[in-house]
C-alpha positions in Angstrom: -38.2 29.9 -39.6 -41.0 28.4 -41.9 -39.8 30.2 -44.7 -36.5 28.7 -43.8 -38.2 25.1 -43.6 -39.9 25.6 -46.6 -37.4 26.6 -48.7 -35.0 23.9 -47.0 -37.5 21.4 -47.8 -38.3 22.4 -51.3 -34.6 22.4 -52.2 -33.7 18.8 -50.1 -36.5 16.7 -52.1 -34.4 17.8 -55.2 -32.2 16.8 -53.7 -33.1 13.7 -52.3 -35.0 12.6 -55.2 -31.4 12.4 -57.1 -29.9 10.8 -53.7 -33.1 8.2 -54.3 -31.8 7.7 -58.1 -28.5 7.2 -56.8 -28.8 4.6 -54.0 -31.2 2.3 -56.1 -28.6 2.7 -59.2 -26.2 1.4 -56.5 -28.0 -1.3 -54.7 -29.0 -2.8 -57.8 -25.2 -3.1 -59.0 -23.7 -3.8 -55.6 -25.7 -5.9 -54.0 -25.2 -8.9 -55.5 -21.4 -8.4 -55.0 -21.2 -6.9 -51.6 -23.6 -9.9 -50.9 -21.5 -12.1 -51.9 -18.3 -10.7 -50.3 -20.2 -10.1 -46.8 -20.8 -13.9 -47.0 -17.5 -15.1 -47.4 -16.0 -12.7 -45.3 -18.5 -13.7 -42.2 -17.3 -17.5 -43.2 -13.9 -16.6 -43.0 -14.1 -14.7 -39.3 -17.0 -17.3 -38.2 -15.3 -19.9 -39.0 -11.8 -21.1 -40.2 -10.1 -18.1 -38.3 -11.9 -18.6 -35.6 -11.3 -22.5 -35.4 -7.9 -21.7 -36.1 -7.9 -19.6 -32.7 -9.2 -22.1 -30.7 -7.1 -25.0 -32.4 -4.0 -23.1 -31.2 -5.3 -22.8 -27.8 -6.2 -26.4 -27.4 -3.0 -27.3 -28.4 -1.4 -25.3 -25.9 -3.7 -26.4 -23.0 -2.9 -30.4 -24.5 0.9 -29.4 -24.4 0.7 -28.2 -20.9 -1.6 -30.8 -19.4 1.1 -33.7 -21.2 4.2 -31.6 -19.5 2.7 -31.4 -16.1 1.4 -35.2 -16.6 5.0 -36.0 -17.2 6.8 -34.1 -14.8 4.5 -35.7 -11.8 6.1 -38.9 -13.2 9.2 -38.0 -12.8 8.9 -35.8 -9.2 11.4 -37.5 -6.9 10.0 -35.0 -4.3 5.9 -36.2 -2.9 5.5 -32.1 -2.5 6.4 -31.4 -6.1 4.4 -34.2 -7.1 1.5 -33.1 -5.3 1.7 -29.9 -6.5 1.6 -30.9 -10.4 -1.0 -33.4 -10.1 -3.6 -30.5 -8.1 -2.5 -28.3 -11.1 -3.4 -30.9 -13.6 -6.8 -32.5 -12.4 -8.3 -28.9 -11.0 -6.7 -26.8 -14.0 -5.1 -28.4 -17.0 -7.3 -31.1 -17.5 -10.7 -29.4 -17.6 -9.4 -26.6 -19.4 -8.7 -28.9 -22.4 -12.2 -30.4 -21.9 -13.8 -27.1 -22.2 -11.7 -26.4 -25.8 -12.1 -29.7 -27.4 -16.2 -29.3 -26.5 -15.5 -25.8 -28.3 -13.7 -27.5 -31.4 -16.3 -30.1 -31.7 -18.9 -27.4 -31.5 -17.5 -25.1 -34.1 -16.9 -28.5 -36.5 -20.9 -29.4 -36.0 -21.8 -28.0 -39.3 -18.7 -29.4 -41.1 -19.1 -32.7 -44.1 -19.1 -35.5 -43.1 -15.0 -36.3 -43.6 -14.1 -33.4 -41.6 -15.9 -34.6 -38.3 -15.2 -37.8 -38.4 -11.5 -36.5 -38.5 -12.8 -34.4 -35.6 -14.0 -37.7 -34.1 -11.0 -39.6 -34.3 -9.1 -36.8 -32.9 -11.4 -37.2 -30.0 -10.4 -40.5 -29.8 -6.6 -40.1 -29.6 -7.1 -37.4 -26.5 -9.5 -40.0 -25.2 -6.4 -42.4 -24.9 -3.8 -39.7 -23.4 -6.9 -38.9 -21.0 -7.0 -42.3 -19.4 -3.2 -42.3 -19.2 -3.2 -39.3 -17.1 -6.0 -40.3 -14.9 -5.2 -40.9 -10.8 -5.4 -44.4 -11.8 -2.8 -45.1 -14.4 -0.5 -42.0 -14.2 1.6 -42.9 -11.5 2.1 -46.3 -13.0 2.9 -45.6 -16.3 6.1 -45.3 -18.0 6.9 -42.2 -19.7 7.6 -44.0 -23.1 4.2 -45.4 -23.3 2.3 -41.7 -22.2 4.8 -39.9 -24.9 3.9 -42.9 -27.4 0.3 -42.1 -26.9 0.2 -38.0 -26.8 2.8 -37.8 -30.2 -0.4 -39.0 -32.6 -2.2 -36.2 -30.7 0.4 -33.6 -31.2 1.1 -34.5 -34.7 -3.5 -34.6 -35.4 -3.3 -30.4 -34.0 -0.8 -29.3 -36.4 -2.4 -31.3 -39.1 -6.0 -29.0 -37.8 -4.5 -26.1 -37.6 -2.6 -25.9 -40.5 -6.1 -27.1 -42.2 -7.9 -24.1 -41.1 -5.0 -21.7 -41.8 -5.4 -23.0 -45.4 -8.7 -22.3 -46.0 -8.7 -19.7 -44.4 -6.4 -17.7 -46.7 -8.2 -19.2 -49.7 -11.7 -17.6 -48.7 -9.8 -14.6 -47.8 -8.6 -14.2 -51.5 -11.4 -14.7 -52.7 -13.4 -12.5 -50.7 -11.2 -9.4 -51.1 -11.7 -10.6 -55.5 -15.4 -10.2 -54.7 -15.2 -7.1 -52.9 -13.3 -5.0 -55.6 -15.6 -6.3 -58.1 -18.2 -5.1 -56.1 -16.5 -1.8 -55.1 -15.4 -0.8 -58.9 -19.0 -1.3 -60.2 -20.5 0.5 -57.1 -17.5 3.8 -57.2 -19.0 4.1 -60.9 -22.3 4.3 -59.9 -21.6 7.0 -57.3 -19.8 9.2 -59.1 -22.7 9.3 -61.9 -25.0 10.1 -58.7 -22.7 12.5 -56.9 -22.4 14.7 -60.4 -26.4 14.7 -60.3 -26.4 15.3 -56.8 -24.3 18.1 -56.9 -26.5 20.1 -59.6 -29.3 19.8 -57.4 -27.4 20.7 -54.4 -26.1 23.7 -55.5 -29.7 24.9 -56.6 -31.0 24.3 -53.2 -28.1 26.0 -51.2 -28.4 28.9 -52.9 -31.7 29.1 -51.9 -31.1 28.1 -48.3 -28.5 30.9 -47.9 -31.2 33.1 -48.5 -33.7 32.2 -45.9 -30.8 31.7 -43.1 -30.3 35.2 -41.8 -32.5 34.8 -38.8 -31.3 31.1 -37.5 -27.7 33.3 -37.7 -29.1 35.6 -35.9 -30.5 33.3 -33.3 -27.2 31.5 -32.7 -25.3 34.8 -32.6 -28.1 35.6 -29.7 -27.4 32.3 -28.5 -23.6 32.9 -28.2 -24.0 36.6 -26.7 -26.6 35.1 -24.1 -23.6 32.6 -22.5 -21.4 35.6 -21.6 -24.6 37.6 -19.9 -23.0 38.5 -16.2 -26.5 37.8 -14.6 -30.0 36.9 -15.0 -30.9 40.9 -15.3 -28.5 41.3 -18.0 -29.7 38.3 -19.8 -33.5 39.3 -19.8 -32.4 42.9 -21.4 -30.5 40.8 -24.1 -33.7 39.1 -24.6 -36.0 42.1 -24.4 -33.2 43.8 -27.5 -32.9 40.8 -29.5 -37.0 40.3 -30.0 -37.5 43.6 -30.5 -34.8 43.5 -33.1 -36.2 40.5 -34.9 -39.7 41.5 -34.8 -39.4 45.2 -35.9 -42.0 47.9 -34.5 -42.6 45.5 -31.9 -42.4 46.1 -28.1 -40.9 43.2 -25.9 -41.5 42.6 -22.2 -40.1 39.4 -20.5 -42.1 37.4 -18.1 -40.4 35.4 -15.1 -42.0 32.6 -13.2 -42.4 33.4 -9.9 -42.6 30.0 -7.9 -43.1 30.9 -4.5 -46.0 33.4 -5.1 -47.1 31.1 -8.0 -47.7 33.9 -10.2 -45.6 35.5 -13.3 -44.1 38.8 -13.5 -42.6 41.0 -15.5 -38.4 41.3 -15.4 -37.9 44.0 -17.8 -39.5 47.5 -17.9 -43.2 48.1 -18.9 -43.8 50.3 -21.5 -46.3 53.3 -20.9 -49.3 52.7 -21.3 -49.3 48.9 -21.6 -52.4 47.1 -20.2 -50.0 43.9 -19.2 -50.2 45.1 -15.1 -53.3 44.6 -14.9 -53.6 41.1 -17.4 -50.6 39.7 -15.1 -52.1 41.2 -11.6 -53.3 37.2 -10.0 -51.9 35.9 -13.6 -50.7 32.3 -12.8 -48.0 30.4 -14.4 -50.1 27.7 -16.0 -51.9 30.8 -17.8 -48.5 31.3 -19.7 -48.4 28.7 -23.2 -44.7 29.3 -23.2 -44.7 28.0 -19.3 -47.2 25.2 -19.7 -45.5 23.9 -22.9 -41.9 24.1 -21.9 -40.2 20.7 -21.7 -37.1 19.6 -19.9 -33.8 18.3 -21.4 -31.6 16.2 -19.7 -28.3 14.6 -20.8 -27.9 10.0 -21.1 -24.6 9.7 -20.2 -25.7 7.8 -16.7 -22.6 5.6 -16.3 -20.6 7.9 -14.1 -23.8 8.2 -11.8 -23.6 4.5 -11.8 -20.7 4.2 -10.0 -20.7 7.1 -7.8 -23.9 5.6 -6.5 -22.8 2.2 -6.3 -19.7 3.3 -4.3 -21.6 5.2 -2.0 -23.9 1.9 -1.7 -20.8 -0.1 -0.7 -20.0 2.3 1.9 -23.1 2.3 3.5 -23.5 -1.6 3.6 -19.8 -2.6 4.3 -18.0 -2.9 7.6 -15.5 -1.1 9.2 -13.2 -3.4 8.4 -14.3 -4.4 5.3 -12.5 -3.1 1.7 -13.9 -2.3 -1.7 -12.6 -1.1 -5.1 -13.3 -1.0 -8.6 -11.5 -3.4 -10.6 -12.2 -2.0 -14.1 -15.1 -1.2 -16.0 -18.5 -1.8 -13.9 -16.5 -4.5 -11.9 -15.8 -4.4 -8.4 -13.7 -6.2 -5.2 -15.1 -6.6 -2.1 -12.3 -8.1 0.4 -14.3 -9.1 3.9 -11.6 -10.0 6.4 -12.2 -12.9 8.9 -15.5 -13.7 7.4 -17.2 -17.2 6.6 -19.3 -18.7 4.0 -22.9 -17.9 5.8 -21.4 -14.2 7.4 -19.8 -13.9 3.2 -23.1 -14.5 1.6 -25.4 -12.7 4.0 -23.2 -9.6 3.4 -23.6 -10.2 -0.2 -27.2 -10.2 -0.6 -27.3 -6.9 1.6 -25.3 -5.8 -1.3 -27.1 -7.0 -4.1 -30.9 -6.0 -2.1 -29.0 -2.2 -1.8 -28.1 -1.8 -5.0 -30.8 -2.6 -7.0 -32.9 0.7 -5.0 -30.6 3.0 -6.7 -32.4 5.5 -8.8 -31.6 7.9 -10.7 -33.1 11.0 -11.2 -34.7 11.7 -14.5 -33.6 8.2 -16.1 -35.2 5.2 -16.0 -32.0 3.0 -15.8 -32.3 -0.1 -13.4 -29.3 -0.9 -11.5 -28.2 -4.5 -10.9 -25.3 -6.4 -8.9 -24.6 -10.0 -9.9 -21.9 -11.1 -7.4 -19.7 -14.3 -7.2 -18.3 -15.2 -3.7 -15.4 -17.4 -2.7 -14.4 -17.7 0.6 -10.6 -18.7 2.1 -9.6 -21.4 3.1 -13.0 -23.3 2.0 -12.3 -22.6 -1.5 -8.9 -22.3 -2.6 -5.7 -21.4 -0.6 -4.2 -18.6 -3.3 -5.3 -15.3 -3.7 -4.9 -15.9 -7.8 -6.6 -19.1 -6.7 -9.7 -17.4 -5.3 -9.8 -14.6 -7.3 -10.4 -17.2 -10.4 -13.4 -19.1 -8.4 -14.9 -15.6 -7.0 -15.0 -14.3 -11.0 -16.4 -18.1 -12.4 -19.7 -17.8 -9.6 -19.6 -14.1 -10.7 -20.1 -14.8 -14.6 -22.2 -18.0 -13.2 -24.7 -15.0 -11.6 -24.9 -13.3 -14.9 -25.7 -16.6 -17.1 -28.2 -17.6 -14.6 -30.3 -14.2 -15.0 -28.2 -11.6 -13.0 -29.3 -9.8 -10.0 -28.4 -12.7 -7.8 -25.3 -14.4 -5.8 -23.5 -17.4 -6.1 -21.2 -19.1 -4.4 -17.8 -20.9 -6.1 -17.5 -24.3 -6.0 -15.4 -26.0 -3.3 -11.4 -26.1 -4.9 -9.5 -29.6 -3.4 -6.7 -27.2 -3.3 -4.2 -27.1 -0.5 -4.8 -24.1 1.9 -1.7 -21.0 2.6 -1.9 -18.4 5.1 -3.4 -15.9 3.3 -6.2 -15.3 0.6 -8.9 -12.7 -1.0 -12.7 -12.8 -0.4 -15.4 -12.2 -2.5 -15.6 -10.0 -5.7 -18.8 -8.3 -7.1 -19.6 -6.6 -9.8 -22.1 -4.2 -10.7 -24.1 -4.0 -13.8 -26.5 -1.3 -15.1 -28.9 -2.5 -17.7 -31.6 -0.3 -19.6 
């Protein structure tokens, strides 16, 4: 094996010398193009697309907020009515809220023109806004809340087609940058590669000739796996060292744990002075026993769940229910249970949870968990679900490990409804 490393290594700084040639020859040509390109193409998806996305789904939560506005007008029927307007002030209206804070973010860095376009834009909603509010909604006349939403409506398509716009124009001419950049850096390679490849062939032919005993190691290696038992594997061992080291005599040792004391597995030969060296021999003695190491696999994240399913088990009640609900999130339904029962339960879970170990990793196991309780939240089981997964994503911003609780919903209670959901996050 070191004349295989040293002829390996002889032959690699050949060839990575020429490799070294290569790269610089190509970072000098291509950076300043691939520079340029990366730039415009980070602009392109940090920006305009992106503002385009979120234009489009502003204007879809403004459409839907005006049409349930509007149809509460009109409601002959108080239940309908009712309805709409619990849709629109719990739902619709903060939704739009949230996007338009979103749009105004993502325009902070824009000239001057652009956000005072922004601005006035603002302005516009701010007027359909007040004309939807408890106040002045069930007053006004339909004319005058279409009069004021159709500058609105008419501002979004003017925004998004904006962004679409410049969009495509960076697009162009990033994808002109990048095969600028690509041609100079392909001619570049291919002057490397035909260097590279002189030098590689040199040093493979000189590899091939040091090989013959790693082959011969994974040929052992694959022979070993279909030994029928340890006895049979140690003879395989005993043949294939005496093989490699020639006029050499192998025996192989075994750790004997429960004596605390090695021994030999395969047959002694005459005359060899190793019963009386391993006669009280302990296994420290052995350099092959006290510098062996352990190998274990990383791939923890089916351990993960197993244990935290067996976790929920364990703290849940009878009459309790938990599944997984994708990924590392779970649902916890706890029949007949209140806020104070819902929330004591919780933090059993959370407490159990984070004393899972496992063994031979030092992964830490976490459980940030959002609770929402029927009726006292919401009176839906979509309903619930949504406030259960906000507290849940609330636990996570404010640090995980921890529970929250939803916010009470003004919503209307039904007969039925879900309980908390939890989720369960591994973190290195």
């Amino acid at each position: 094996m070191r004349t295989l490393a040293r002829a390996a290594t002889s032959s690699l700084i050949l060839l990575g010398a020429a490799l070294a040639l290569v790269v610089a020859a190509v970072a000098a040509i291509g950076i300043g193009g691939t520079r340029a390109a990366t730039g415009q193409g980070n602009e392109l998806a940090g920006d305009e697309l992106t503002t385009a996305v979120v234009t489009g789904q502003l204007a879809r939560s403004m459409d839907a907020a005006y049409a349930a506005g509007l149809a509460a007008v009109q409601a002959s029927v108080p239940a309908e009515r009712s309805r709409l307007l619990g849709s629109l002030y719990t739902t619709l209206l903060p939704a739009v809220d949230a996007r338009l804070f979103a749009l105004d973010q993502l325009h902070a860095g824009d000239p001057p023109a652009e956000q005072a376009d922004i601005a006035r834009f603002g302005r516009q909603w701010a007027a359909v806004r007040a004309r939807l509010s408890p106040a002045d909604l069930p007053a006004a006349p339909t004319s005058a809340l279409a009069a004021a939403y159709a500058p609105v409506r008419a501002h979004l398509g003017q925004l998004f087609r904006r962004e679409l716009d410049d969009a495509r124009t960076d697009h162009a001419r990033a994808d002109a940058g990048a095969v600028r950049a690509i041609g100079l850096i392909a001619g570049a390679a291919a002057l490397g590669l035909a260097l590279g490849a002189v030098f590689l062939a040199r040093g493979i032919r000189r590899i091939r000739g040091s090989l013959e005993p790693s082959q011969d190691q994974a040929e052992f290696a694959d022979t070993l796996q279909i030994a029928g038992d340890e006895d049979e594997a140690h003879g395989l061992l005993k043949r294939h060292l005496e093989r490699t080291l020639p006029a050499t005599s192998a025996v192989v040792l075994n750790r004997n744990n429960s004596a605390d004391r090695l021994e030999a597995v395969t047959p002694l030969p005459a005359g060899s002075p190793l019963p009386g060296t391993l006669r009280g021999a302990e296994p420290r003695s052995c350099l092959a026993v006290r510098s062996g190491r352990t190998h274990r696999g990383h791939q923890v994240g089916d351990q993960v769940l197993a244990n935290v399913g067996a976790t929920l088990r364990n703290v849940l009640r009878v009459r309790d229910f938990a599944g997984r609900n994708g990924g590392e999130e779970f649902a916890v339904l706890l029949p007949d249970t209140s806020i104070t029962e819902a929330l004591e339960i919780a933090e059993r879970v959370r407490a159990a949870v984070a004393e899972i170990a496992l063994p031979g990793s030092d992964v830490s196991v976490t459980a940030s968990i959002g609770v929402a309780v029927f009726p006292d939240h919401a009176g839906t089981p979509d309903r619930l679900e949504r406030l259960a997964d906000a507290a849940l994503y609330l636990a996570k911003r404010q640090g995980r490990n921890r529970v929250e609780l939803a916010d009470p919903s003004p919503v209307p209670a039904v007969a039925n409804g879900l309980a908390p959901l939890t989720e369960a996050a591994h973190r290195p």
